[in-house]
N, C-alpha and C positions, 0 to 999 in steps of 0.2 A: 148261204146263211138264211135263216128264216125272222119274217119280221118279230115272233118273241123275241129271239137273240139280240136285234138293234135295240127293242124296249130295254131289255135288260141292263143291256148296256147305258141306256138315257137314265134308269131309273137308279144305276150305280156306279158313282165316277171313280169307283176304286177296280171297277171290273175291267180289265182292260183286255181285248182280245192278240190272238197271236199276231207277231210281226207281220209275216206275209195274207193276211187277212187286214190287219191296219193300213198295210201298203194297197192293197185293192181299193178299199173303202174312200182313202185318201184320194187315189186317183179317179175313183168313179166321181167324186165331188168336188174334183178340180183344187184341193187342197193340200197342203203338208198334213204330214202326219203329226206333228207337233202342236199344229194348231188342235185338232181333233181328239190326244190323247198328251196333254202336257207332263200328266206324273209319270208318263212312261218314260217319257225323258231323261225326269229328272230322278226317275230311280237307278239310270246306268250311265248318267254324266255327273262326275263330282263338281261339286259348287261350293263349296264350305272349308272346310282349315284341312279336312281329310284328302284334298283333291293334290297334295304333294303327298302323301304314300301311294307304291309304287308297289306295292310287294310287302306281304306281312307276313311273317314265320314265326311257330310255335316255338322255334328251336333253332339256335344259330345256323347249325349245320345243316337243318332242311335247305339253307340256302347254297344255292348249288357251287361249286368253286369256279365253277366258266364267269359265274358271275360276278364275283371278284373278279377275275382275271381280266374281262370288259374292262371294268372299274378303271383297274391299276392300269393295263395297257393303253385305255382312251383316254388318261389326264392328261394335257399338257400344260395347268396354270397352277398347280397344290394340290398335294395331296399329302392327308393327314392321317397317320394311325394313331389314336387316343384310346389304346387299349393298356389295362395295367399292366398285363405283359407281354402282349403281342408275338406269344409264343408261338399260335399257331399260323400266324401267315409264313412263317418260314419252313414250316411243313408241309405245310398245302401247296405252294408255291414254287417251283423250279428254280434256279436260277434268277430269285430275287433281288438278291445285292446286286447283281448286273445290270438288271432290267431299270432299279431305283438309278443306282449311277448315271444310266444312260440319260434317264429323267432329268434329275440335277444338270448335266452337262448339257439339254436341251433349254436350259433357263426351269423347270417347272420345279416349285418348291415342295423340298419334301420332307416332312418331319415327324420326329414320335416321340410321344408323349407316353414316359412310363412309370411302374412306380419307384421307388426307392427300394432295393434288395436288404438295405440296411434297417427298416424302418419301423416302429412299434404298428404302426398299421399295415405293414408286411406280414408283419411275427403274430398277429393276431387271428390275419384272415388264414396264415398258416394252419394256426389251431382249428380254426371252422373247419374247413375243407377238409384236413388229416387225411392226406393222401399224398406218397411216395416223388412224386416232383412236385417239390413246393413251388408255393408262388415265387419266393426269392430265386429260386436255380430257371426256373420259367424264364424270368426278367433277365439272367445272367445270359442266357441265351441267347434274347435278343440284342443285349449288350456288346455279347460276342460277336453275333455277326454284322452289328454296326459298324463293329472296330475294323470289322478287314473290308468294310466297302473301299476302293481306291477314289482317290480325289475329293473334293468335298462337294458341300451343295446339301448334303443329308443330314440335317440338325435332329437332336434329342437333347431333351430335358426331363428333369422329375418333376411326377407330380403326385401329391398324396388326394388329391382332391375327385379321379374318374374311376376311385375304386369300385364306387355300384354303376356307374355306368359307361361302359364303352362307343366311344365315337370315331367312324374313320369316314373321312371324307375326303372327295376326288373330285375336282374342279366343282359343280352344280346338282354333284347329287353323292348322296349320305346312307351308310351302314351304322345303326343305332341299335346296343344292348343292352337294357338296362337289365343288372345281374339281380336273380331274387336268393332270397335268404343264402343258403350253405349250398347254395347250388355252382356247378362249375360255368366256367363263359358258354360253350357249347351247348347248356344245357337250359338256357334262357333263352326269351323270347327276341326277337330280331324284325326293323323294321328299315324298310327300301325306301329312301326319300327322295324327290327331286325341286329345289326349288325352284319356286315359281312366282315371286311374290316377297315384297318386304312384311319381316315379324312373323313369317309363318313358322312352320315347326323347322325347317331347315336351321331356320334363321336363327330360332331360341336354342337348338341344339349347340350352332355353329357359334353365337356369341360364351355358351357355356364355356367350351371350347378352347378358345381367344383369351378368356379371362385365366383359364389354368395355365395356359402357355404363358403370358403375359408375368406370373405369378411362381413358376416353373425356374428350377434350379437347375442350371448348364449341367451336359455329361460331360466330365472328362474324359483322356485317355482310352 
């Protein structure tokens, strides 16, 4: 490096040179690099409310299925699918109702939160979308395959309340969809959360949540 380049850098605290160039400079001065280049820092370490997303996606399905599959196989204390109708984890997924029993029968609670197949806000968003598997047969779906998990432990309820937005959560960290206009689940933006922290976005997602379950009408049968 030539001494223009150090002026340049005195003369501009936004200028910040390459990593393995900060690391020499650092040590030639007996210094952290932190001390000597702070915004560098802090433009690749979170500190703010964004520092619990994990993972952003344009599109549900950008996110990869191994990732789910982490998810659901590393819970051991709750895990929640809050999708309206959680059609597609049963597609994506093998041998799911096995996998959930097994959970339940290890004590971890597992529940899902759907809509109502019966419901004017079923029959509506049918009309939106107008396409050959409704929402209602979607839900019946996952209804269906509730029915024949063996043993208990796997609670569901309705809820008309997470039709624009989907939540599933797995002990300490969160898959978040909020649906846009006439658009399908898959076809909406998707966000990887991990808490870290009380009232952060886990936390606003996860009391949302709580409050529909809480409010949530038992499935029968």
């Amino acid at each position: 490096m030539t001494s223009k380049t150090v002026e340049r850098w005195l003369a501009d605290p936004t200028r910040v040179p390459h990593p393995r160039t900060r690391e020499d400079v650092a040590k030639a001065l007996g210094v952290s690099t932190d001390v000597l280049w702070p915004r560098a820092i802090r433009s690749t370490v979170k500190t703010g409310a964004d520092r619990e997303i994990i993972a952003a996606y344009p599109y549900r399905n950008a996110c990869s299925t191994s990732v789910w599959a982490r998810l659901i196989d590393g819970a051991s204390r709750s895990i929640t699918f809050a999708g309206y109708t959680n059609y597609f984890i049963w597609q994506e997924h093998p041998r799911l109702a096995q996998r959930l029993s097994a959970k339940a029968s290890a004590g971890c609670v597992v529940r899902f939160l759907v809509g109502d197949p019966e419901s004017e806000i079923t029959r509506r968003r049918e009309e939106i979308e107008g396409v050959p598997l409704t929402v209602g047969t979607r839900i019946r779906i996952t209804l269906d395959a509730l029915s024949k998990i063996e043993g208990s432990g796997v609670e569901a309820r309705f809820s008309d309340g997470h039709i624009a937005l989907s939540v599933f959560t797995f002990d300490d960290e969160m898959l978040v969809t909020p649906h846009l206009s006439s658009l399908l689940g898959h076809e909406s933006p998707m966000l990887h959360l991990r808490r870290l922290g009380d009232d952060g976005l886990y936390d606003r997602f996860s009391s949302h949540v709580e409050a529909l379950w809480d409010e949530g009408r038992p499935v029968t049968g």
